[in-house]
N, CA and C atoms as a LAMMPS dump frame, in Angstrom:
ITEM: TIMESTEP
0
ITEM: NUMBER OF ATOMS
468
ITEM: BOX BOUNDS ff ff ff
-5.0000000000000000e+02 5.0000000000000000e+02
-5.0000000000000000e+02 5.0000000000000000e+02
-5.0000000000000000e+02 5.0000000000000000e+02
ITEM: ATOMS id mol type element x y z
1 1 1 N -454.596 -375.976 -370.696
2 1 2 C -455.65 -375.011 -370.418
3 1 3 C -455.398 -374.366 -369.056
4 2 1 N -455.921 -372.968 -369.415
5 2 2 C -455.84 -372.29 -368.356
6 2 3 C -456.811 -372.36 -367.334
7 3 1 N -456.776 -372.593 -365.83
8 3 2 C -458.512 -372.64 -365.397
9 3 3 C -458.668 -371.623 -364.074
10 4 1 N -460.244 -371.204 -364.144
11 4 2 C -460.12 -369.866 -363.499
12 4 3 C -461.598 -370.364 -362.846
13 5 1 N -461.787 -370.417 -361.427
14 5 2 C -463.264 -370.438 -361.027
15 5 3 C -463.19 -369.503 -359.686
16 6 1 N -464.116 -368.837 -359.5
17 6 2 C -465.191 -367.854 -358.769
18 6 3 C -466.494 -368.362 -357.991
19 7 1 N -466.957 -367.994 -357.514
20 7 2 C -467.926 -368.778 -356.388
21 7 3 C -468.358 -367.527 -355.839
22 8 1 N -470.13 -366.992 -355.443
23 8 2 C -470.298 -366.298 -354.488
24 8 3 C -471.691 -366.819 -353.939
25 9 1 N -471.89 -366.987 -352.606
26 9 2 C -473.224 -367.273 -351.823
27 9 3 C -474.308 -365.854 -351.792
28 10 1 N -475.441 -366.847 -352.135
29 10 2 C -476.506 -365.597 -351.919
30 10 3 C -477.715 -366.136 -351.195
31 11 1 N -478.45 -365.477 -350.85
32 11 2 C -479.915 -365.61 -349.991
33 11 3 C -480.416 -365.538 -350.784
34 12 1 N -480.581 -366.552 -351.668
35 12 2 C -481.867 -366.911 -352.463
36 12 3 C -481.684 -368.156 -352.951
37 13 1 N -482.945 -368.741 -353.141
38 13 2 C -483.167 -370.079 -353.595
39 13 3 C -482.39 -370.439 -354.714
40 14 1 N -481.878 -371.53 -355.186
41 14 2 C -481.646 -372.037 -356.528
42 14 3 C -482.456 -371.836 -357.932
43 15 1 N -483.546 -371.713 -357.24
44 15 2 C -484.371 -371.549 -358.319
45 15 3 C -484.181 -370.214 -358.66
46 16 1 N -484.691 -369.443 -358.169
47 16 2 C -484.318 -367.871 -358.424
48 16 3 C -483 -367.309 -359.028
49 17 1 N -482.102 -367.953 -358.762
50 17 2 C -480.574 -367.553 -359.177
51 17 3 C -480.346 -368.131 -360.889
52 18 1 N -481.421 -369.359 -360.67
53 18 2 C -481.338 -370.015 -362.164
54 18 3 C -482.293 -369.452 -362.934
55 19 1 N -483.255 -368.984 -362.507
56 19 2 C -484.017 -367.795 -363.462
57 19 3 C -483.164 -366.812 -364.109
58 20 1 N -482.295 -366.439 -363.235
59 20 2 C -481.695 -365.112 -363.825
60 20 3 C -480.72 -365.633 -364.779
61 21 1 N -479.777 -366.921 -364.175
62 21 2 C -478.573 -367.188 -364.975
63 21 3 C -479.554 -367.756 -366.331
64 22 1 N -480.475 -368.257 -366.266
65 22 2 C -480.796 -369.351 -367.458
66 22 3 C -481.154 -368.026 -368.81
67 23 1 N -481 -367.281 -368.401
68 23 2 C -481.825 -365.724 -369.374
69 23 3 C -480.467 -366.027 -370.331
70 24 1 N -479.793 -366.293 -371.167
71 24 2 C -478.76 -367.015 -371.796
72 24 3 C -478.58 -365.73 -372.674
73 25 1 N -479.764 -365.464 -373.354
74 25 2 C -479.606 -364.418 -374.125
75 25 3 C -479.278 -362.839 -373.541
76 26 1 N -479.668 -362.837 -372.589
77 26 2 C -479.704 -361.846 -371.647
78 26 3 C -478.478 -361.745 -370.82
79 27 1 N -477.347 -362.176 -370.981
80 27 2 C -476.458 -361.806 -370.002
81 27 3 C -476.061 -360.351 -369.715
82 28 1 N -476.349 -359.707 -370.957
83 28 2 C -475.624 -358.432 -370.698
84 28 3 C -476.581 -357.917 -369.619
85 29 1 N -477.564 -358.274 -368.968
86 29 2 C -478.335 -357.83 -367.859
87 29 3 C -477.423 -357.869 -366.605
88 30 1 N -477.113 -358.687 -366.46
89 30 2 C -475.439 -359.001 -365.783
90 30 3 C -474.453 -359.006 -365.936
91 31 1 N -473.521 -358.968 -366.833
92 31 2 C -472.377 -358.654 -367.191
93 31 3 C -471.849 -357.362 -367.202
94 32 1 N -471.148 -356.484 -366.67
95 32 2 C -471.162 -355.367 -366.87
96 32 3 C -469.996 -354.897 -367.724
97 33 1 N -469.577 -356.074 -368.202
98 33 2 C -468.361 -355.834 -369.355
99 33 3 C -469.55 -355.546 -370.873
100 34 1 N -470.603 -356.193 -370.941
101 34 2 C -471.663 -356.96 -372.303
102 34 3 C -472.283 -355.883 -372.217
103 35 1 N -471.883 -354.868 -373.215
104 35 2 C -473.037 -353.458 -373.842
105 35 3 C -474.267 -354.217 -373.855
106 36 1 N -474.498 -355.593 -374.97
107 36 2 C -474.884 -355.631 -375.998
108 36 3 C -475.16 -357.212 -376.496
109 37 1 N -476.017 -358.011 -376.715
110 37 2 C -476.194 -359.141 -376.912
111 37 3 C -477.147 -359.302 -378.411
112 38 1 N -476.197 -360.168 -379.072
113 38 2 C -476.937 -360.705 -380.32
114 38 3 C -477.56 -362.454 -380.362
115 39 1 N -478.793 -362.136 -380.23
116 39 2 C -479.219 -363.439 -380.705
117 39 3 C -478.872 -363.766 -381.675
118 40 1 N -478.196 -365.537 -381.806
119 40 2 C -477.429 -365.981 -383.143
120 40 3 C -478.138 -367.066 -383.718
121 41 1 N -479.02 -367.768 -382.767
122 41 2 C -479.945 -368.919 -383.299
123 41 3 C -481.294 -368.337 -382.637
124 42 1 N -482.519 -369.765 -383.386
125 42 2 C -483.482 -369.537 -382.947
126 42 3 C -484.332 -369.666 -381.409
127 43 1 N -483.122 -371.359 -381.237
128 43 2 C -483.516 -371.356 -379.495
129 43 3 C -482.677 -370.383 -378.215
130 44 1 N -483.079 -369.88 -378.135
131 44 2 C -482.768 -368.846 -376.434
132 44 3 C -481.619 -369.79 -375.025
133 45 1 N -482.441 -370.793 -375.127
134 45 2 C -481.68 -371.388 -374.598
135 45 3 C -481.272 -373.021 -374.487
136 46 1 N -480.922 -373.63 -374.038
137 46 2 C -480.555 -374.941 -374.181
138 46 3 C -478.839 -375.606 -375.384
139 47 1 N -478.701 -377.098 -375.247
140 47 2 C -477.659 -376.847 -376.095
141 47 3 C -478.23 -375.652 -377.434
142 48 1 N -476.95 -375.779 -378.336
143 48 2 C -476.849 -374.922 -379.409
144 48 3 C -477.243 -373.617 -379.266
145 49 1 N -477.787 -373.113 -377.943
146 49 2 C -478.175 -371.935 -378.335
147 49 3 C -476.767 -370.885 -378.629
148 50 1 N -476.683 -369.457 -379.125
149 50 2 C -475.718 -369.165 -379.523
150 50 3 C -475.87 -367.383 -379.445
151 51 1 N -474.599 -366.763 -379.177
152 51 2 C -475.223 -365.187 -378.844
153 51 3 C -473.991 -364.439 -379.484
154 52 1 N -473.886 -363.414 -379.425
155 52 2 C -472.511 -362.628 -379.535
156 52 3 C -472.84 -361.509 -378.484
157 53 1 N -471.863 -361.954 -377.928
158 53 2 C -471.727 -360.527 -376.937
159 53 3 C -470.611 -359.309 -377.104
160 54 1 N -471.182 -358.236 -377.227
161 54 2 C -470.444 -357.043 -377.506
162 54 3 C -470.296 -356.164 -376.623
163 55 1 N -468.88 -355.857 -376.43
164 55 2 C -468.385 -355.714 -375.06
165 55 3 C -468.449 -354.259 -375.244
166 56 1 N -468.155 -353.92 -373.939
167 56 2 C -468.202 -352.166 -373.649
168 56 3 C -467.045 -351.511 -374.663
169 57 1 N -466.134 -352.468 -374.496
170 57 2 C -464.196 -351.349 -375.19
171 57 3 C -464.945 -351.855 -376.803
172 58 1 N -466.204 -352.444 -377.044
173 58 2 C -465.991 -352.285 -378.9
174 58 3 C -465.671 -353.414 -379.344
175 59 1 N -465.101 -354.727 -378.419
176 59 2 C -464.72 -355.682 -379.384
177 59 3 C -466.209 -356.654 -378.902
178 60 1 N -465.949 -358.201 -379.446
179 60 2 C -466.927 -358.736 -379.632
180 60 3 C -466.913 -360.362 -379.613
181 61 1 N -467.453 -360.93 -378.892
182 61 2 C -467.242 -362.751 -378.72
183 61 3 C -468.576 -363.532 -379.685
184 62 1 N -468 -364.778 -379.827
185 62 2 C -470.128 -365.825 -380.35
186 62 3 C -469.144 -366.543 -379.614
187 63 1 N -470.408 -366.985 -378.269
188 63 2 C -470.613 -368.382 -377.578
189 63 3 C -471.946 -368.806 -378.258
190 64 1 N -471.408 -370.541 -377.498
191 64 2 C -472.288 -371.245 -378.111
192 64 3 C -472.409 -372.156 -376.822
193 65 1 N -473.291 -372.408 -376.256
194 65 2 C -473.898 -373.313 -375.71
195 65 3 C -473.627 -375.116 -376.099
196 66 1 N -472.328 -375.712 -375.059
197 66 2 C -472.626 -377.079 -375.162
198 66 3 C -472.894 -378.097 -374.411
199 67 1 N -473.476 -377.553 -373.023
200 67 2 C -474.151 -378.474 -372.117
201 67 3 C -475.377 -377.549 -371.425
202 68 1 N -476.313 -378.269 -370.839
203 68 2 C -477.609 -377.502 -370.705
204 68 3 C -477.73 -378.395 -369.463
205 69 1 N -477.849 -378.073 -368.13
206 69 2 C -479.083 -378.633 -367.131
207 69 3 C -479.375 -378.406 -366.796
208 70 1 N -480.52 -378.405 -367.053
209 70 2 C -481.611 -377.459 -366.582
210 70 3 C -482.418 -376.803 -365.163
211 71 1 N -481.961 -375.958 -364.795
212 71 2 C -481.953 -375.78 -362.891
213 71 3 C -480.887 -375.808 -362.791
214 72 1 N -479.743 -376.543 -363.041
215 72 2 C -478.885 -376.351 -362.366
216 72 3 C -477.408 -375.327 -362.911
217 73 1 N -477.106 -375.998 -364.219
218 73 2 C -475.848 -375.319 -365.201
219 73 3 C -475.932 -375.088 -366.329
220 74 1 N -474.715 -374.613 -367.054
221 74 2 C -474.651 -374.415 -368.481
222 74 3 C -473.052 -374.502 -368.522
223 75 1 N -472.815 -375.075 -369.736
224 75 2 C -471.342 -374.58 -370.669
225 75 3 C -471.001 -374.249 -371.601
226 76 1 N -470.299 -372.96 -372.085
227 76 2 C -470.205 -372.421 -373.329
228 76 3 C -468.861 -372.761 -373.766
229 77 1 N -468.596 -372.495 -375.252
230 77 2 C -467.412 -372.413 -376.254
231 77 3 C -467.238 -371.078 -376.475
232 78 1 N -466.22 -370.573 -377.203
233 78 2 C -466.558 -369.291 -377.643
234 78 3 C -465.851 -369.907 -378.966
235 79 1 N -466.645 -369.575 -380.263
236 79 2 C -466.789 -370.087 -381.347
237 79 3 C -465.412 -369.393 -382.289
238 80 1 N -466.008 -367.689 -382.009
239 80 2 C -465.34 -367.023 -382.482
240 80 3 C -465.105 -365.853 -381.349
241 81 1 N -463.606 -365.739 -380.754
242 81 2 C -463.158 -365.069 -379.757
243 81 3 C -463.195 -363.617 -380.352
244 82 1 N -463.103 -363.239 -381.387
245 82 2 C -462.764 -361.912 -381.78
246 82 3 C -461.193 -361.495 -381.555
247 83 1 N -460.9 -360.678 -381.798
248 83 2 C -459.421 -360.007 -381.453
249 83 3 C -458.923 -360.741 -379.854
250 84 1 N -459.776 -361.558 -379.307
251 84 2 C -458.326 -361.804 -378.031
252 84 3 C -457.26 -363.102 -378.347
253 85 1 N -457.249 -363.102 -377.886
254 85 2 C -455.181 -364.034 -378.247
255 85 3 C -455.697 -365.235 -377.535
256 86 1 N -456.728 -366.025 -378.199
257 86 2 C -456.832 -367.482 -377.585
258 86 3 C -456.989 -368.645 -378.701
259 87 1 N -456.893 -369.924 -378.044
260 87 2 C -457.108 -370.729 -378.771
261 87 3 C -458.742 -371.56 -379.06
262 88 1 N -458.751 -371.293 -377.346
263 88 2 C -459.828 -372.462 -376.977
264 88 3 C -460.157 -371.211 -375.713
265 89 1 N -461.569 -371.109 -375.788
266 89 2 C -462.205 -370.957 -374.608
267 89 3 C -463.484 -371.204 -374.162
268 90 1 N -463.745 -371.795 -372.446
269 90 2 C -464.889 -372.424 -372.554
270 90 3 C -465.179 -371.573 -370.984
271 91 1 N -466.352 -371.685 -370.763
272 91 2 C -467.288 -371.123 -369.418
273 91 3 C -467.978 -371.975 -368.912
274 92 1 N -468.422 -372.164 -367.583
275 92 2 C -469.624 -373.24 -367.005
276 92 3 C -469.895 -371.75 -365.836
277 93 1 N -471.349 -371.773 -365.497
278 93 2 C -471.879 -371.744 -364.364
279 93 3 C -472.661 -372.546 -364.098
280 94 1 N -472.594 -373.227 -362.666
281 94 2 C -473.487 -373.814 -361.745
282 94 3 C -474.205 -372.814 -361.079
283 95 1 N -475.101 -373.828 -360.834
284 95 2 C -476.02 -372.936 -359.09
285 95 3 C -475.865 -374.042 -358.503
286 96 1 N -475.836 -374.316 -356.787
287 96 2 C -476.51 -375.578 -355.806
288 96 3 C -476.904 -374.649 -354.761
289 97 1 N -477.703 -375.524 -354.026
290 97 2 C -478.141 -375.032 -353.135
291 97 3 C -477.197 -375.466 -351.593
292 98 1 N -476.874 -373.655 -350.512
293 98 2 C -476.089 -373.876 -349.939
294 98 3 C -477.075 -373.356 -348.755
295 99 1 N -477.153 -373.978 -347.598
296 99 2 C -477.88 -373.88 -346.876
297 99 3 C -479.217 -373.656 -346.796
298 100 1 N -479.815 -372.026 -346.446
299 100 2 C -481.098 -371.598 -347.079
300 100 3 C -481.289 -370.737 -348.273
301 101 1 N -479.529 -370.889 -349.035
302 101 2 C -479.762 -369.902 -349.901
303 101 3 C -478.911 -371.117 -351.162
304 102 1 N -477.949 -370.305 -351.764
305 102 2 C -477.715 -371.119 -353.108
306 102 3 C -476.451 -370.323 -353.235
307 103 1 N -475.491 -371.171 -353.786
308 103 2 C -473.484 -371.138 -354.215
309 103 3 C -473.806 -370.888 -355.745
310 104 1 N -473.627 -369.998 -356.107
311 104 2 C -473.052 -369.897 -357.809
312 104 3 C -471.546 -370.193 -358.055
313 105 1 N -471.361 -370.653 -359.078
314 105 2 C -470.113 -370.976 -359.398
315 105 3 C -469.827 -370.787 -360.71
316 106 1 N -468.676 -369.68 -360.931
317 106 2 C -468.513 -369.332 -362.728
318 106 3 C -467.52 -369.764 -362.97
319 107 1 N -466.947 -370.504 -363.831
320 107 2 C -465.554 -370.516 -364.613
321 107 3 C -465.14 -370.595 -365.636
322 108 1 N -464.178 -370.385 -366.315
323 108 2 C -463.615 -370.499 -367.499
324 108 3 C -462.332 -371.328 -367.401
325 109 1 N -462.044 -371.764 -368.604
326 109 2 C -460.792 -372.662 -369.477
327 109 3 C -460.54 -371.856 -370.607
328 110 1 N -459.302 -371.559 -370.449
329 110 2 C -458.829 -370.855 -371.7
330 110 3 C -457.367 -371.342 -372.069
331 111 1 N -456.995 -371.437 -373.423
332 111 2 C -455.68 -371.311 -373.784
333 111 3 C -454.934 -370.265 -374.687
334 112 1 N -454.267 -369.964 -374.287
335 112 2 C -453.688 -368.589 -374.919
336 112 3 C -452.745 -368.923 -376.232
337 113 1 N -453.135 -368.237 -377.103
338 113 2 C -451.971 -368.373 -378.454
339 113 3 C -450.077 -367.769 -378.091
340 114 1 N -449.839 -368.271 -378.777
341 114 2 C -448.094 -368.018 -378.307
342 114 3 C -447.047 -368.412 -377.249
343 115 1 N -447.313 -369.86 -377.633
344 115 2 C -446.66 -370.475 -376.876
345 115 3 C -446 -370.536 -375.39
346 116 1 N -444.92 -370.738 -375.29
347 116 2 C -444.615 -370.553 -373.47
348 116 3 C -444.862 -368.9 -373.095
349 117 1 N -444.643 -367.829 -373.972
350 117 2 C -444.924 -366.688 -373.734
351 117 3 C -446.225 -366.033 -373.717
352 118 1 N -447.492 -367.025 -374.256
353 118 2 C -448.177 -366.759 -374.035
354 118 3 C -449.173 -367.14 -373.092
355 119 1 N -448.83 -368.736 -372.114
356 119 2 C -449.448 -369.169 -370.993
357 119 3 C -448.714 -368.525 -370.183
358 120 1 N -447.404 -367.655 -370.431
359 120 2 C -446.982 -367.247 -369.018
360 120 3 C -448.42 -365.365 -368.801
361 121 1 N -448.461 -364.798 -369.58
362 121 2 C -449.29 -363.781 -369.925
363 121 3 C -450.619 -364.309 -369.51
364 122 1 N -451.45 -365.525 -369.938
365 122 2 C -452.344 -366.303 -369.674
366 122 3 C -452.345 -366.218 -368.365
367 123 1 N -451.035 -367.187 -367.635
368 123 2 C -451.264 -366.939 -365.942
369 123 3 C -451.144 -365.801 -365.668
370 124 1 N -450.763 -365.232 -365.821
371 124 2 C -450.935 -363.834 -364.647
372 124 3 C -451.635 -362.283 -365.069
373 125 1 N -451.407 -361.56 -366.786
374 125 2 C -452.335 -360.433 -366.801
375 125 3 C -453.398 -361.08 -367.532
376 126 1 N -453.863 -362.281 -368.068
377 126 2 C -455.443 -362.613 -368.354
378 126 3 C -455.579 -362.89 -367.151
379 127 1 N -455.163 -363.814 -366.823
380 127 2 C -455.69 -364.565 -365.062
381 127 3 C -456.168 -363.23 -364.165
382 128 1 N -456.026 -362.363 -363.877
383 128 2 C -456.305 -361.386 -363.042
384 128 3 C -457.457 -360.563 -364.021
385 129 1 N -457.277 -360.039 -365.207
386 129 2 C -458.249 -359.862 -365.953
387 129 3 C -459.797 -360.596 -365.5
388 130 1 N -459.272 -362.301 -365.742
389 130 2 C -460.318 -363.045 -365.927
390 130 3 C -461.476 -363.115 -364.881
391 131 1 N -459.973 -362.773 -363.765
392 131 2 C -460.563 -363.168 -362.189
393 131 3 C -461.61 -361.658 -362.158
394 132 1 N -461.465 -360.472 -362.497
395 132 2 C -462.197 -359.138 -362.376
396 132 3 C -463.759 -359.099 -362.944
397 133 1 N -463.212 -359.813 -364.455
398 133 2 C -464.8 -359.673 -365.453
399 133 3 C -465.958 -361.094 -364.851
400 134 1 N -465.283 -362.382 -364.051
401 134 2 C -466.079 -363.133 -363.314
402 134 3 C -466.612 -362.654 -362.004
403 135 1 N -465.627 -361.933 -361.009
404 135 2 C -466.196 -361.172 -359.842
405 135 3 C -467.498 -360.306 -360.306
406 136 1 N -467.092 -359.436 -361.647
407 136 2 C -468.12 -358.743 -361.914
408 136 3 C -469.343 -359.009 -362.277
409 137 1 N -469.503 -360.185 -362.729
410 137 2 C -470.478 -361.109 -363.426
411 137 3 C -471.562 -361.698 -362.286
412 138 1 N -470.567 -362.103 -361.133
413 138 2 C -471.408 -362.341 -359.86
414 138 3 C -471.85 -360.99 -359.163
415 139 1 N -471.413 -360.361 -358.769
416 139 2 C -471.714 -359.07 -358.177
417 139 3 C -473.05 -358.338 -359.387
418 140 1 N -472.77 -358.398 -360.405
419 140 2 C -474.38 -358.262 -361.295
420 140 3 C -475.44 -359.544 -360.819
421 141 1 N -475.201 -360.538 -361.244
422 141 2 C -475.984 -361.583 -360.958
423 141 3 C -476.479 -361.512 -359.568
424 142 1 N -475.583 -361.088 -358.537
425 142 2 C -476.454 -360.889 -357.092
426 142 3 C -477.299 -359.817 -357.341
427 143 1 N -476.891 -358.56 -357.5
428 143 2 C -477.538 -357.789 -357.2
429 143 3 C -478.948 -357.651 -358.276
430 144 1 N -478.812 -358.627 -359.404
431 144 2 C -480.135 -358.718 -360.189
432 144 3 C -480.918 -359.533 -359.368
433 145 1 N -480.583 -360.348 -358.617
434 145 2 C -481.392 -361.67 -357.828
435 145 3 C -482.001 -361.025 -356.819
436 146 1 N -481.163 -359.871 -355.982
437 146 2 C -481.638 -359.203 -354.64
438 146 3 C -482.632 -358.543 -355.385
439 147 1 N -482.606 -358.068 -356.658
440 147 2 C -483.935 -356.673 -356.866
441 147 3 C -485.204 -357.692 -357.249
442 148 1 N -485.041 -358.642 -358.363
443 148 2 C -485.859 -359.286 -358.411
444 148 3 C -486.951 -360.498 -357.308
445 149 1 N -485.881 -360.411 -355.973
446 149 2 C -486.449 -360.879 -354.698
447 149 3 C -487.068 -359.846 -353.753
448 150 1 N -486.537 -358.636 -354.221
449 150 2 C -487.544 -357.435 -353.415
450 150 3 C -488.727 -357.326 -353.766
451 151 1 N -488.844 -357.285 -355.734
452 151 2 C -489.846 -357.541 -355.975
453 151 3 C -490.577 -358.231 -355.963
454 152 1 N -490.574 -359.63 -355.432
455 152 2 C -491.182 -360.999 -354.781
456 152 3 C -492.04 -360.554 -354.134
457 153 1 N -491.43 -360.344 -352.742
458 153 2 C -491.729 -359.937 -351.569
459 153 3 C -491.354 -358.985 -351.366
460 154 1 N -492.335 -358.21 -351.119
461 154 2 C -492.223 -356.485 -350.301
462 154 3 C -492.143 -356.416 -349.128
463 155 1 N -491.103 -355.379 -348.65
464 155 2 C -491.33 -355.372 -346.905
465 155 3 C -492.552 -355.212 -346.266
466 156 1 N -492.52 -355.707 -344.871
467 156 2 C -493.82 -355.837 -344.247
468 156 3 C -494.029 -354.639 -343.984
């Protein structure tokens, strides 16, 4: 397996950051790759829950939810990858709390189909891929946390 993790600090509580991440169904609120989110089961969130996300270029993933804690993380499968060239792929985000604010942490495990030619492709144009659509994922996720903390609290 391939492994890829991302990390960004924000001024806001744990709790707040896990409001936004725990919206399971809702990623495309953050994602700025995710047009488009299909609810696939009945629970929203926790294990089993399950989504398809439909990406901006047209193609299309189902994760599935297989660890849940609550406040703090999650880990997905992707059940059915759609058209990308993998075998196995999995996601976790954390939240903890880092000083007066809170560390997110995203990553993925992936393995690529096609043997030595395809973990060498794996390391380096998915790996940089991977590393872009997780930067982007945090950079949504902050800036959903900053609007929803403006709206908290209004300036004095």
């Amino acid at each position: 397996m391939i492994q890829l993790e991302r990390s960004l600090e924000l001024n806001a509580s744990p709790d707040m950051v896990w409001a936004e991440l725990s919206r399971f169904m809702h990623i495309n609120d953050i994602a700025p790759e995710v047009a488009s989110v299909d609810a696939l089961s009945k629970n929203e969130t926790g294990v089993g829950a399950k989504r398809r996300c439909n990406f901006a270029n047209g193609s299309s993933m189902v994760e599935e939810v297989t660890e849940w804690s609550e406040g703090r993380s999650y880990r997905v499968r992707a059940t059915d990858r759609g058209a990308m060239p993998l075998h196995d792929m999995q996601a976790g985000i954390a939240v903890t709390a880092a000083g007066e604010g809170s560390r997110v942490a995203w990553s993925v495990d992936y393995r690529v189909k096609y043997g030595p030619l395809g973990w060498l492709v794996g390391q380096t144009l998915m790996k940089g891929m991977m590393r872009e659509v997780l930067d982007g994922n945090l950079r949504g996720l902050a800036a959903k946390v900053q609007a929803a903390k403006t709206m908290v609290s209004p300036a004095a």
